[in-house]
ChimeraX commands (.cxc) that place a marker at each C-alpha (Angstrom):
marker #1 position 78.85,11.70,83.31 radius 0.5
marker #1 position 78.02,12.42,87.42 radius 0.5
marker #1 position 74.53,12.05,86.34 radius 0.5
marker #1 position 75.29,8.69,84.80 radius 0.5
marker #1 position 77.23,7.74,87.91 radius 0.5
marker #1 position 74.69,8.77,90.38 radius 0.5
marker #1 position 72.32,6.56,88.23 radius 0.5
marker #1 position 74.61,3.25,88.43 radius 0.5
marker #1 position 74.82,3.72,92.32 radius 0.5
marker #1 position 71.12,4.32,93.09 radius 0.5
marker #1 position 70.30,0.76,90.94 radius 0.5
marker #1 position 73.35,-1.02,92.62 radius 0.5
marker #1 position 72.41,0.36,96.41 radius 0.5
marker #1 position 68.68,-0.05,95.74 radius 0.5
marker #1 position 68.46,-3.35,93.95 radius 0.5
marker #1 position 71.95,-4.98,95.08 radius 0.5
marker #1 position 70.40,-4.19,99.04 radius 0.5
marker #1 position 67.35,-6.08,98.45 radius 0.5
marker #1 position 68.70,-8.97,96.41 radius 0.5
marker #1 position 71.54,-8.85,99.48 radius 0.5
marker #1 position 68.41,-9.27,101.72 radius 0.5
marker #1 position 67.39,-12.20,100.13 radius 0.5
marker #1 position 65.07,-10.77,97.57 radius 0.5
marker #1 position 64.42,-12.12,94.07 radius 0.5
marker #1 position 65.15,-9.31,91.23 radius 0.5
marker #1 position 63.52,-11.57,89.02 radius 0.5
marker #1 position 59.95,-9.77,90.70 radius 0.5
marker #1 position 60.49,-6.56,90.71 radius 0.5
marker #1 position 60.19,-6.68,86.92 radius 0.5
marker #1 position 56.99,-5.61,86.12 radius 0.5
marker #1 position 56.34,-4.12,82.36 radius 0.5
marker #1 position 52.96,-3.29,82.92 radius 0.5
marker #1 position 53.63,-1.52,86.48 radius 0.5
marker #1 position 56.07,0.52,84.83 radius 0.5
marker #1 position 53.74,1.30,81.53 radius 0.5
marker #1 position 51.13,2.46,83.92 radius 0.5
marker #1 position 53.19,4.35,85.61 radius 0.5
marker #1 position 55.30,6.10,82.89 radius 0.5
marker #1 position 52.13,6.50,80.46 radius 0.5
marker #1 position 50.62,8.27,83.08 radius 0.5
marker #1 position 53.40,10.61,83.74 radius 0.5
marker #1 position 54.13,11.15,79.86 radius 0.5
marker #1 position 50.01,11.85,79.33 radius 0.5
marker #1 position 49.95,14.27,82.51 radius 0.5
marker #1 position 53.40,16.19,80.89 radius 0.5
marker #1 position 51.31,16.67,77.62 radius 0.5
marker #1 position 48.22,18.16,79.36 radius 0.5
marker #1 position 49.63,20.13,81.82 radius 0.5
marker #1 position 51.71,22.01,79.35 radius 0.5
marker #1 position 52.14,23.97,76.45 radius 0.5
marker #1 position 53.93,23.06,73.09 radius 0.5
marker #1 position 56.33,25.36,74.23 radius 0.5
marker #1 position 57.17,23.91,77.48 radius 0.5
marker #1 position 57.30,20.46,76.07 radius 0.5
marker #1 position 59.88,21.77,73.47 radius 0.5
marker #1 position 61.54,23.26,76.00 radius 0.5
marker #1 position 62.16,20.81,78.37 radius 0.5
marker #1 position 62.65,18.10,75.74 radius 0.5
marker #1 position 65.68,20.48,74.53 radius 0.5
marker #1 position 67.06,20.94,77.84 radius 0.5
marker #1 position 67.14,17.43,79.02 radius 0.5
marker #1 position 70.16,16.49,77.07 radius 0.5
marker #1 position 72.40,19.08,78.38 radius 0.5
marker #1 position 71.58,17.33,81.94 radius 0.5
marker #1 position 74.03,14.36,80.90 radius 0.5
marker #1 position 76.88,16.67,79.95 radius 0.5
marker #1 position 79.41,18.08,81.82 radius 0.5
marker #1 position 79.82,21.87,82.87 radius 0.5
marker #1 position 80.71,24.04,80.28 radius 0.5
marker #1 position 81.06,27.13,82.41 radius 0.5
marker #1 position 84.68,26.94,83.45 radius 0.5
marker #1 position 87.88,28.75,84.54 radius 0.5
marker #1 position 88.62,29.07,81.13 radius 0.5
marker #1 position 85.61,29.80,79.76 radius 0.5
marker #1 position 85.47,33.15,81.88 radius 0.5
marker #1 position 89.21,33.53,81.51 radius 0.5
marker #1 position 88.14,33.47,77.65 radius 0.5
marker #1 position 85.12,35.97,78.26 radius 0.5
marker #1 position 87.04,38.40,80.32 radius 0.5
marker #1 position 89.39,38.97,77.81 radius 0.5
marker #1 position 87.31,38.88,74.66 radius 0.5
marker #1 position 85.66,41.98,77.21 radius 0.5
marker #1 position 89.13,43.57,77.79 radius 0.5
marker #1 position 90.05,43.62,74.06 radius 0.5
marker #1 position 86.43,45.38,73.10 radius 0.5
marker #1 position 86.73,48.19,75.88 radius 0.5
marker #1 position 90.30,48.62,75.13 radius 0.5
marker #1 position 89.24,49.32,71.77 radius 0.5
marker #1 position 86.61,51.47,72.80 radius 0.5
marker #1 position 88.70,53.58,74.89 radius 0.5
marker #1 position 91.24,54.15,72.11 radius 0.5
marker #1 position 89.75,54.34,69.16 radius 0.5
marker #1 position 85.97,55.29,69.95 radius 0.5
marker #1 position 82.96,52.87,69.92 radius 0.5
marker #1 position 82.27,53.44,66.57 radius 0.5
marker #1 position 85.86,51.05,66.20 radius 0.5
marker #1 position 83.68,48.12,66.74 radius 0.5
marker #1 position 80.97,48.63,64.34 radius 0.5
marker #1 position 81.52,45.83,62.19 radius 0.5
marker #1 position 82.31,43.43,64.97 radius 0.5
marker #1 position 79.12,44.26,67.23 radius 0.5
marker #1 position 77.12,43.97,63.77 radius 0.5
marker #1 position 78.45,40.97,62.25 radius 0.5
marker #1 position 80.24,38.89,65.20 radius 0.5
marker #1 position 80.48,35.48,63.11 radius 0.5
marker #1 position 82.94,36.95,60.70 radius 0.5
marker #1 position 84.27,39.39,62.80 radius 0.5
marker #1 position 88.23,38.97,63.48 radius 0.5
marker #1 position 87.97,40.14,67.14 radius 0.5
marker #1 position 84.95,37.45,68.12 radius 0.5
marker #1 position 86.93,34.77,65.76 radius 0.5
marker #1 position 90.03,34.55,68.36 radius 0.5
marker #1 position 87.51,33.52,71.00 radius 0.5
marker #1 position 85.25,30.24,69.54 radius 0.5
marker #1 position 83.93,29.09,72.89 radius 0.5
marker #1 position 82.38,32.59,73.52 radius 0.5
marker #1 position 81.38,32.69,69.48 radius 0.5
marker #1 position 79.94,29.47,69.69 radius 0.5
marker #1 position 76.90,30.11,72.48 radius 0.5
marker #1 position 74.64,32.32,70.34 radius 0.5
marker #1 position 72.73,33.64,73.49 radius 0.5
marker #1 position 76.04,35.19,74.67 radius 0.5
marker #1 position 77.01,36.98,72.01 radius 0.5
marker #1 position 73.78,38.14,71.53 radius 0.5
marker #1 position 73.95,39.52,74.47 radius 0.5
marker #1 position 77.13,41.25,74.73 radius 0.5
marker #1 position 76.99,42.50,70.81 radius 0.5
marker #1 position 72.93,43.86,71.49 radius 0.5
marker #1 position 74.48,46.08,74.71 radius 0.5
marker #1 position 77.57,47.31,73.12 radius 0.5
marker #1 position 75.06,48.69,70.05 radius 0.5
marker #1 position 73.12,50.54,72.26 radius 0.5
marker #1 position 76.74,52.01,73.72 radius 0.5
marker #1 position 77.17,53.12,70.75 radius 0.5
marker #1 position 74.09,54.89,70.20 radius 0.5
marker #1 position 74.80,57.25,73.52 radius 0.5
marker #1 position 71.68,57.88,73.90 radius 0.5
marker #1 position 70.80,55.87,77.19 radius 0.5
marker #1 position 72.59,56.80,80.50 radius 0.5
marker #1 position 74.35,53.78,82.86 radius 0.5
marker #1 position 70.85,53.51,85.11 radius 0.5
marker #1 position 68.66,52.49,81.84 radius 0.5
marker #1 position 70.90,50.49,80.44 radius 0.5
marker #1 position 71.51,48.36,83.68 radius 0.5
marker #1 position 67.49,48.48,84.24 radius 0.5
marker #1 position 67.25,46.64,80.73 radius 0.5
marker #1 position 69.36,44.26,81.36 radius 0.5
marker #1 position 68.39,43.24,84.88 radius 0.5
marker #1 position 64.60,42.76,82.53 radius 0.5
marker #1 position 66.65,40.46,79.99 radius 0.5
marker #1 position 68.56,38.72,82.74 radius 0.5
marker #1 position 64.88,38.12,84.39 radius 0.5
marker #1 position 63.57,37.08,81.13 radius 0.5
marker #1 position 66.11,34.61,80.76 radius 0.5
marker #1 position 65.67,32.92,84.54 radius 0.5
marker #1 position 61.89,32.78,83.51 radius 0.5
marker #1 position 62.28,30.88,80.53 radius 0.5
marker #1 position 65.31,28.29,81.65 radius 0.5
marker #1 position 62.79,27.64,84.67 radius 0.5
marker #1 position 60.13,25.97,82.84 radius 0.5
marker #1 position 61.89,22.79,81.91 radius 0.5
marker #1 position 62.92,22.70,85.86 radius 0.5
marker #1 position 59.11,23.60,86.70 radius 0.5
marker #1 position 57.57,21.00,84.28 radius 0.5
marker #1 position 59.90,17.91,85.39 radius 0.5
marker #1 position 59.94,18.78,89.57 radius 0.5
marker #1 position 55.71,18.32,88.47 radius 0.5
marker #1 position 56.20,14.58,86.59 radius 0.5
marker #1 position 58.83,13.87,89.87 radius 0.5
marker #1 position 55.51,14.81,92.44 radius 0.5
marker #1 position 53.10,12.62,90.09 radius 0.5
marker #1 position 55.08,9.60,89.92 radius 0.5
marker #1 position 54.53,8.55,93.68 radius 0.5
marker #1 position 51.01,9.23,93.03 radius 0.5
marker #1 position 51.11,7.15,89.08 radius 0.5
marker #1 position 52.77,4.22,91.22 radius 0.5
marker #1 position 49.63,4.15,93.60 radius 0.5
marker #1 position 47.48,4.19,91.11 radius 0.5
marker #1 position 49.12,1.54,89.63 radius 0.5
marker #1 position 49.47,-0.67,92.81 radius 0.5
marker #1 position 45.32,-0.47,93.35 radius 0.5
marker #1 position 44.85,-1.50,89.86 radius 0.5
marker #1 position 46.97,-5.31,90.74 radius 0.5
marker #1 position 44.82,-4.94,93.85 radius 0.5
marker #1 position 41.73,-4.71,91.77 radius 0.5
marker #1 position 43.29,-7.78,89.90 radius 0.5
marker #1 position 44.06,-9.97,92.79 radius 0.5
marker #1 position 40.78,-9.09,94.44 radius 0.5
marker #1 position 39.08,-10.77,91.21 radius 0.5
marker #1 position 41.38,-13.22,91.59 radius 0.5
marker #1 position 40.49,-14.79,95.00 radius 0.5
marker #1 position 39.49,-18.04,93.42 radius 0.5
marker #1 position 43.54,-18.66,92.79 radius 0.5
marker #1 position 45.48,-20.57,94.98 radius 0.5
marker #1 position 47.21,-18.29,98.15 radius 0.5
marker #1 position 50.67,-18.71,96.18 radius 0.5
marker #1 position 49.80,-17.09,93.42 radius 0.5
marker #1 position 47.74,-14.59,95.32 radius 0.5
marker #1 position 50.75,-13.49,97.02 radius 0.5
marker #1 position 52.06,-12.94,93.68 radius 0.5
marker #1 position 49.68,-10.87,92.17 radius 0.5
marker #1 position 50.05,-8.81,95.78 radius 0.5
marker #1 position 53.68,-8.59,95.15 radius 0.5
marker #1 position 53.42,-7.45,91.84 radius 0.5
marker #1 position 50.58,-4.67,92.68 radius 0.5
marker #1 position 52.96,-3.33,95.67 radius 0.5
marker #1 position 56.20,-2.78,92.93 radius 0.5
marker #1 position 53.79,-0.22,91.72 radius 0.5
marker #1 position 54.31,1.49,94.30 radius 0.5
marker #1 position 58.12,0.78,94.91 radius 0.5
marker #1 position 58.73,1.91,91.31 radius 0.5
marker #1 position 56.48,5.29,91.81 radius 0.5
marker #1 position 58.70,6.31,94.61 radius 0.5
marker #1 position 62.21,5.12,93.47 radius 0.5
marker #1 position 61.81,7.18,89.60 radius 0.5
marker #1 position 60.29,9.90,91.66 radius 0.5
marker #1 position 62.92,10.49,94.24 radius 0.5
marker #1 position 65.82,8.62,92.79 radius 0.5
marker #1 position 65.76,9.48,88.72 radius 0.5
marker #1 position 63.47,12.62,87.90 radius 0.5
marker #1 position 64.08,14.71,90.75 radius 0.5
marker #1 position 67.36,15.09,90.75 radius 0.5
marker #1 position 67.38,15.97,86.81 radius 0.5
marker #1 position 65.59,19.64,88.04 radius 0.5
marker #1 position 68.04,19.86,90.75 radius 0.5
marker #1 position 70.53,19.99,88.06 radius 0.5
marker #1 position 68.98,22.11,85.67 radius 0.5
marker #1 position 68.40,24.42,87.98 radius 0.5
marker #1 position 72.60,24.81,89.10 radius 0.5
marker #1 position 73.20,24.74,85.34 radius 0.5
marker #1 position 70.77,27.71,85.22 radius 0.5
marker #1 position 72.49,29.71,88.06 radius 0.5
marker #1 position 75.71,29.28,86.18 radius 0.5
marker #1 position 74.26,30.69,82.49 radius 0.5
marker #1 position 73.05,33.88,84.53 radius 0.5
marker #1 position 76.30,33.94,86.34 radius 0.5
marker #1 position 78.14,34.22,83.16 radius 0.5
marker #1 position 75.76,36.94,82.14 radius 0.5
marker #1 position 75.76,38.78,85.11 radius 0.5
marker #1 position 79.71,39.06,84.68 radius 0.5
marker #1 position 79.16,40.79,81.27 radius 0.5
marker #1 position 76.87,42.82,82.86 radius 0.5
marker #1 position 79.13,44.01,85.80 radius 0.5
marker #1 position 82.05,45.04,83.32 radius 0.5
marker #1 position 79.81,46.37,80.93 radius 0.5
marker #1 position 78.24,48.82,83.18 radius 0.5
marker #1 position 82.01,50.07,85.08 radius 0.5
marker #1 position 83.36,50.51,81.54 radius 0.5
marker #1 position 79.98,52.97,81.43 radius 0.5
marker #1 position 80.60,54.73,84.34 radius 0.5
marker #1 position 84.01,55.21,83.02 radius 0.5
marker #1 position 86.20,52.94,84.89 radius 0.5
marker #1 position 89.34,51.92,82.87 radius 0.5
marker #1 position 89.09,48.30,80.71 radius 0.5
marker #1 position 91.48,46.61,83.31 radius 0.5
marker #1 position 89.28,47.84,86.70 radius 0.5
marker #1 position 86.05,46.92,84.53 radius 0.5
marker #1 position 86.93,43.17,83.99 radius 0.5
marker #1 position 87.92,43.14,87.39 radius 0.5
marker #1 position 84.52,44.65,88.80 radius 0.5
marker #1 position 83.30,41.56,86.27 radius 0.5
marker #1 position 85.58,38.78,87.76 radius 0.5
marker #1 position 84.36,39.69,91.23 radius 0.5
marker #1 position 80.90,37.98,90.36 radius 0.5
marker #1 position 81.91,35.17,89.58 radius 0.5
marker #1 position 81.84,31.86,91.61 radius 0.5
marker #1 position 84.64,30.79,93.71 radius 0.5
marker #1 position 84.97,27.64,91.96 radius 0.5
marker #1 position 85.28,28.94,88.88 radius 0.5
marker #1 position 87.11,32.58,89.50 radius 0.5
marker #1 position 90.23,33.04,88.10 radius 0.5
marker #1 position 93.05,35.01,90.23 radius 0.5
marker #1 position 93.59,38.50,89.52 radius 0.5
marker #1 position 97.37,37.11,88.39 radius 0.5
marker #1 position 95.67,34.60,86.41 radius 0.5
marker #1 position 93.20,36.71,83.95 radius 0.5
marker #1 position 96.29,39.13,83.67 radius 0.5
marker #1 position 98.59,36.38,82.89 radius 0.5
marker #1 position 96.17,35.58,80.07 radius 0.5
marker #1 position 94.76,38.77,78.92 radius 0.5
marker #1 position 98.60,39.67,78.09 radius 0.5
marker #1 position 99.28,36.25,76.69 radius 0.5
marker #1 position 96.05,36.78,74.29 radius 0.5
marker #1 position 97.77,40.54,73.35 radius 0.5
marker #1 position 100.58,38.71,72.26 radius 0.5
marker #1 position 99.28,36.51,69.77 radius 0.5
marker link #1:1,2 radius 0.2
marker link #1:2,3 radius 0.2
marker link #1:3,4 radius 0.2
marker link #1:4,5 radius 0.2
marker link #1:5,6 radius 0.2
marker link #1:6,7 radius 0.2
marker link #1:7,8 radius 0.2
marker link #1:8,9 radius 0.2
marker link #1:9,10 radius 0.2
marker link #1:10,11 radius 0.2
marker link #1:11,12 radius 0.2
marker link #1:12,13 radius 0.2
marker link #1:13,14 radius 0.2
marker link #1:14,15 radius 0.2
marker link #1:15,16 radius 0.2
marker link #1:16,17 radius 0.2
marker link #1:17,18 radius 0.2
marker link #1:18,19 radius 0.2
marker link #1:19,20 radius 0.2
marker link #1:20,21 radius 0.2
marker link #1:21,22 radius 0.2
marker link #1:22,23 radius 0.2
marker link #1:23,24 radius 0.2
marker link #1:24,25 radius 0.2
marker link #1:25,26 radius 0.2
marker link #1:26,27 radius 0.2
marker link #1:27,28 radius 0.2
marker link #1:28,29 radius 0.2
marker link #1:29,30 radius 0.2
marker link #1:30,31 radius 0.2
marker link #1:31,32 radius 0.2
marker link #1:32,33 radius 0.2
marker link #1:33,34 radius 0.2
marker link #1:34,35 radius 0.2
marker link #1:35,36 radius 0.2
marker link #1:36,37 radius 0.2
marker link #1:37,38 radius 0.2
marker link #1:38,39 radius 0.2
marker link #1:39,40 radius 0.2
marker link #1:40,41 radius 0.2
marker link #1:41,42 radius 0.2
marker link #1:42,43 radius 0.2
marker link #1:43,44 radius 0.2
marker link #1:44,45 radius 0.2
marker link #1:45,46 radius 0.2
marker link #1:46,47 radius 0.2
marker link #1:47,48 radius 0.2
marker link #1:48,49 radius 0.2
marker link #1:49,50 radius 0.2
marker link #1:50,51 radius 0.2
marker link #1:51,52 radius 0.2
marker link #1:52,53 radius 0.2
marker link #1:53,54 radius 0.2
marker link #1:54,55 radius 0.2
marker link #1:55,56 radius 0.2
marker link #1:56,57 radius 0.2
marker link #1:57,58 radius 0.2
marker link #1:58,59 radius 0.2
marker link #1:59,60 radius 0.2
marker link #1:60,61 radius 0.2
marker link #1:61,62 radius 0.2
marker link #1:62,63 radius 0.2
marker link #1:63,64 radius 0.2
marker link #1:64,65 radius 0.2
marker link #1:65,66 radius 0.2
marker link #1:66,67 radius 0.2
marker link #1:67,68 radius 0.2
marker link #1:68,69 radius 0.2
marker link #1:69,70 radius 0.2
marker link #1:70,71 radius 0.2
marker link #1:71,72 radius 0.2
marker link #1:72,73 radius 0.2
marker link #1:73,74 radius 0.2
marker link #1:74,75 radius 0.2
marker link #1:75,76 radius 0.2
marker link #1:76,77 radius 0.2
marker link #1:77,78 radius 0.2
marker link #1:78,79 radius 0.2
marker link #1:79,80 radius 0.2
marker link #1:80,81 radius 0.2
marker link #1:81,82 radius 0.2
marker link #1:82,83 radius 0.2
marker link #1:83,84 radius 0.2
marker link #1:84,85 radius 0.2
marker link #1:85,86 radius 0.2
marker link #1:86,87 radius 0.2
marker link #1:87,88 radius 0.2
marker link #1:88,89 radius 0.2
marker link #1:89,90 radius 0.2
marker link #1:90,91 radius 0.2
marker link #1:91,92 radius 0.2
marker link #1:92,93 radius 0.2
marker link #1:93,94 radius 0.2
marker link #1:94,95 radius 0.2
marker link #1:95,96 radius 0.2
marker link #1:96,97 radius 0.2
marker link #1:97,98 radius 0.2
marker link #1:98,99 radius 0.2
marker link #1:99,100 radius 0.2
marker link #1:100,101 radius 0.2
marker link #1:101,102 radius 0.2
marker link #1:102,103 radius 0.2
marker link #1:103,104 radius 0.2
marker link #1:104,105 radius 0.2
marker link #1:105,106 radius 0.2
marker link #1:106,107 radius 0.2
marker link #1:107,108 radius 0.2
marker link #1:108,109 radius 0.2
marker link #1:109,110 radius 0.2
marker link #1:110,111 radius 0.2
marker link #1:111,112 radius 0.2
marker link #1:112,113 radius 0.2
marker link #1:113,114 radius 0.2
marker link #1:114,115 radius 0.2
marker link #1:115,116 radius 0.2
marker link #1:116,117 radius 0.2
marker link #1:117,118 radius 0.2
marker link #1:118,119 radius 0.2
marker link #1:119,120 radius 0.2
marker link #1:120,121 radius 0.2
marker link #1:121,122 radius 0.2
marker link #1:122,123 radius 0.2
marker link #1:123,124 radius 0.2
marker link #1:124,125 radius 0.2
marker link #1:125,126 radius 0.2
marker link #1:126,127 radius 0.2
marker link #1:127,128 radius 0.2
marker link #1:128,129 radius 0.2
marker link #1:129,130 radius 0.2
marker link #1:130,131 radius 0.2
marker link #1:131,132 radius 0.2
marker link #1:132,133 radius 0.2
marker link #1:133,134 radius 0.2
marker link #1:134,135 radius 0.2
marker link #1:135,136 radius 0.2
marker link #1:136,137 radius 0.2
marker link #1:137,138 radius 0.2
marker link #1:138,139 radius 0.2
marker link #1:139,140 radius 0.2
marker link #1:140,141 radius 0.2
marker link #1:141,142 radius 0.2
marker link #1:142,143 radius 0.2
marker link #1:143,144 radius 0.2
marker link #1:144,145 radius 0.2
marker link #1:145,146 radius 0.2
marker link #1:146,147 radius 0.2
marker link #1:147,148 radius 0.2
marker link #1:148,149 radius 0.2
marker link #1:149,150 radius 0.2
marker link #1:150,151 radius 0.2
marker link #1:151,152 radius 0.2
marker link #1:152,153 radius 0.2
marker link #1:153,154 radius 0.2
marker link #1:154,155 radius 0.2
marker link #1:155,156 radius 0.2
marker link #1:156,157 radius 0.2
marker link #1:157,158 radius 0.2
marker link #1:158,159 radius 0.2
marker link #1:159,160 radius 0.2
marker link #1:160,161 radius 0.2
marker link #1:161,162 radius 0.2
marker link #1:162,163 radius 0.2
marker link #1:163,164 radius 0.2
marker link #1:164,165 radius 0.2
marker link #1:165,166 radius 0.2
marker link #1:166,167 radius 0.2
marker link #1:167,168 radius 0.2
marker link #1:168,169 radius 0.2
marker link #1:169,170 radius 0.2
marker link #1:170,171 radius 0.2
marker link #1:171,172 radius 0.2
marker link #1:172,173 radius 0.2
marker link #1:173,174 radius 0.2
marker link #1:174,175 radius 0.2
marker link #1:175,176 radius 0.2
marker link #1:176,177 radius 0.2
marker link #1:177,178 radius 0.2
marker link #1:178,179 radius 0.2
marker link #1:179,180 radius 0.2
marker link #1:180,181 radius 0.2
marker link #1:181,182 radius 0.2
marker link #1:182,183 radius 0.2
marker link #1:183,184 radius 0.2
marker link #1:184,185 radius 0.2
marker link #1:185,186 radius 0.2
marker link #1:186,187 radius 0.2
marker link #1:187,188 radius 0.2
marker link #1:188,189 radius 0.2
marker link #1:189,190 radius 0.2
marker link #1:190,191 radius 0.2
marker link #1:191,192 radius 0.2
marker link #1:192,193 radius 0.2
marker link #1:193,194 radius 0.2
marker link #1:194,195 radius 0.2
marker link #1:195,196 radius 0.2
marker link #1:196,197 radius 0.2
marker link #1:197,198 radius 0.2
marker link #1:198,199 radius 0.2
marker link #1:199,200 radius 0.2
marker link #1:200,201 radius 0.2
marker link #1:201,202 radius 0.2
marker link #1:202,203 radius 0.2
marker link #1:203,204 radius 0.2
marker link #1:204,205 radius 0.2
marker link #1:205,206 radius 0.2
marker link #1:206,207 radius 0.2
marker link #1:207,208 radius 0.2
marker link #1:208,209 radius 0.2
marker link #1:209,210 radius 0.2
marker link #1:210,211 radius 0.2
marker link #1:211,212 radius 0.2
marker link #1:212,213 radius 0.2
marker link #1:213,214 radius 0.2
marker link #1:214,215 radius 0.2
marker link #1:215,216 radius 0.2
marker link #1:216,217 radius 0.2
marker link #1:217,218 radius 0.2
marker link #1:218,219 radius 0.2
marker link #1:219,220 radius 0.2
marker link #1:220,221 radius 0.2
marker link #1:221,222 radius 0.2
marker link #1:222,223 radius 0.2
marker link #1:223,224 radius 0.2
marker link #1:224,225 radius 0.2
marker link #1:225,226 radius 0.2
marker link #1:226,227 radius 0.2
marker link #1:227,228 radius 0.2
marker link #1:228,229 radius 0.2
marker link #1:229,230 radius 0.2
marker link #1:230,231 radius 0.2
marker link #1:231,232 radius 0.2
marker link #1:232,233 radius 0.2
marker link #1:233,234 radius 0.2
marker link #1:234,235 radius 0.2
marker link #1:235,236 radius 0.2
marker link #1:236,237 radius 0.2
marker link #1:237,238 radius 0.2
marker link #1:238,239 radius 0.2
marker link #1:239,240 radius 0.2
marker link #1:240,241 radius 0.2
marker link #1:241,242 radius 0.2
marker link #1:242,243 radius 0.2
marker link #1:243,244 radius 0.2
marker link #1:244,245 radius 0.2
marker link #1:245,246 radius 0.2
marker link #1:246,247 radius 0.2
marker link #1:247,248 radius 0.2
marker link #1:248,249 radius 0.2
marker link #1:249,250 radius 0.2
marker link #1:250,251 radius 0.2
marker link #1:251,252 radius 0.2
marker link #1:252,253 radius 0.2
marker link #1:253,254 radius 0.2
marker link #1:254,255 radius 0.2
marker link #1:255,256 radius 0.2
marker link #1:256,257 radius 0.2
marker link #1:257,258 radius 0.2
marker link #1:258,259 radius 0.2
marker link #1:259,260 radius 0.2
marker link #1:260,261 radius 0.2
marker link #1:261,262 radius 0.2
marker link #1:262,263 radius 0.2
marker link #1:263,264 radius 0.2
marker link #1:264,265 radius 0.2
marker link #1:265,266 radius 0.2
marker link #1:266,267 radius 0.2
marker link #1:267,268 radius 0.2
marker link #1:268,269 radius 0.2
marker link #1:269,270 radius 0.2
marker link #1:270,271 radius 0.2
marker link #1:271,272 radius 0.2
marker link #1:272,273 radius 0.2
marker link #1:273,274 radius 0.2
marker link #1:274,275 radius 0.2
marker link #1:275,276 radius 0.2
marker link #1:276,277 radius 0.2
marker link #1:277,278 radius 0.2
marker link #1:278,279 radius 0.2
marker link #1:279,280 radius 0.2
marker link #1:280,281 radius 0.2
marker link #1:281,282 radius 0.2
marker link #1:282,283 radius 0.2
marker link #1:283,284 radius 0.2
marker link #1:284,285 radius 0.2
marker link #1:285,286 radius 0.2
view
């Protein structure tokens, strides 16, 4: 929605200012500029990267136009799915959550929390840890070390959709240059016109330019700017489960644990200590 917004003022502030100035809009529209320019950018994403990339970044592109899906309540929701497991744990032994770690979709405990259930990549995560938990055969220190390589693994990966669109926002400037001395070439063969419509052709070749900069700096760019805060908040989110995770290992009680896990989190996002306890024992209740 912001993204949609920030869109709609750009065009309004851009174009509105120069029609304001006495412009016409009516020449600014130039199909062929802008096929230049955007076939060159699409061609230059397909060579420059691999099938893997491209799948990538065509995947994350859509989530740009959402909203935030890392909230207060998400985390309020993750803490206590958390608190419930070690609480478990702590009474009844890890082997207690065998069937849950193994089979999460149709497990009861994962079942009273959908938005956690629903992102595969998190419960992956927090099932995958808990297993190896169980097997007791890795201390605190190797188990953090692995995860600080998965949590690694996973900024690596959500980077190259940021990486591959920054590149097509530093080529388009470029593209729209290239595209402005091609309807230079043209008007230069053109001399034999009238000056009018030399002028023309000029101010046609010089919206090549205008259009490079203005997708560049006003439309691409700012879609790896936001990929790259959406990223910081998936990693957030998994750095929380690390946090409580690892205090529950070195043997701190379920309630200090989530605590040690809330601690991470952003401010915007953090939930009071009253709040998580308020809903940890409203989530007992049920």
């Amino acid at each position: 929605m912001l993204v949609s917004i920030g869109y709609i003022v750009i065009i309004i502030s851009v174009f509105g200012g120069f029609a304001l100035a006495g412009g016409h809009l009516a020449s600014l529209w130039q199909p062929v500029e802008l096929l230049m320019i955007g076939g060159a950018a699409i061609g230059a994403f397909i060579v420059g990267n691999s099938g893997k990339a491209i799948k990538a970044t065509l995947k994350a592109l859509p989530r740009v136009f959402k909203g935030s899906k890392y909230t207060k309540a998400l985390y309020m929701e993750l803490m206590t799915l958390l608190y419930e497991i070690l609480g478990r744990i702590r009474r009844e032994g890890l082997m207690s959550i065998e069937s849950d770690i193994d089979d999460p979709t149709n497990s009861p405990l994962f079942a009273k929390y959908p938005a956690i259930l629903s992102d595969h990549h998190v419960t992956e995560f927090i099932t995958d840890y808990l297993r190896l938990m169980a097997g007791g055969n890795l201390n605190p220190l190797e188990i953090e070390n692995l995860m600080d390589s998965e949590l690694e693994t996973h900024h690596q990966e959500e980077e190259i959709p940021i990486h591959t669109i920054a590149k097509i926002a530093e080529g388009l400037p470029a593209f729209g240059i290239v595209a402005a001395v091609m309807g230079v070439v043209h008007t230069m063969e053109s001399v034999h016109l009238p000056p009018a419509q030399l002028g023309i052709l000029i101010a046609a070749a010089l919206v090549g330019t205008f259009l490079g900069i203005l997708l560049a700096y006003g439309f691409v760019s700012p879609l790896a700017g936001k990929l790259e805060q959406q990223l910081h908040e998936s990693s957030k989110l998994l750095e929380c489960i690390k946090i409580t995770l690892l205090a529950n290992l070195n043997g701190y009680a379920p309630v200090m644990a989530i605590e040690f896990g809330r601690k991470v989190l952003f401010t915007t996002e953090r939930p009071s200590f009253m709040e998580l306890e308020a809903h940890v024992k409203q989530s007992k209740s049920k």
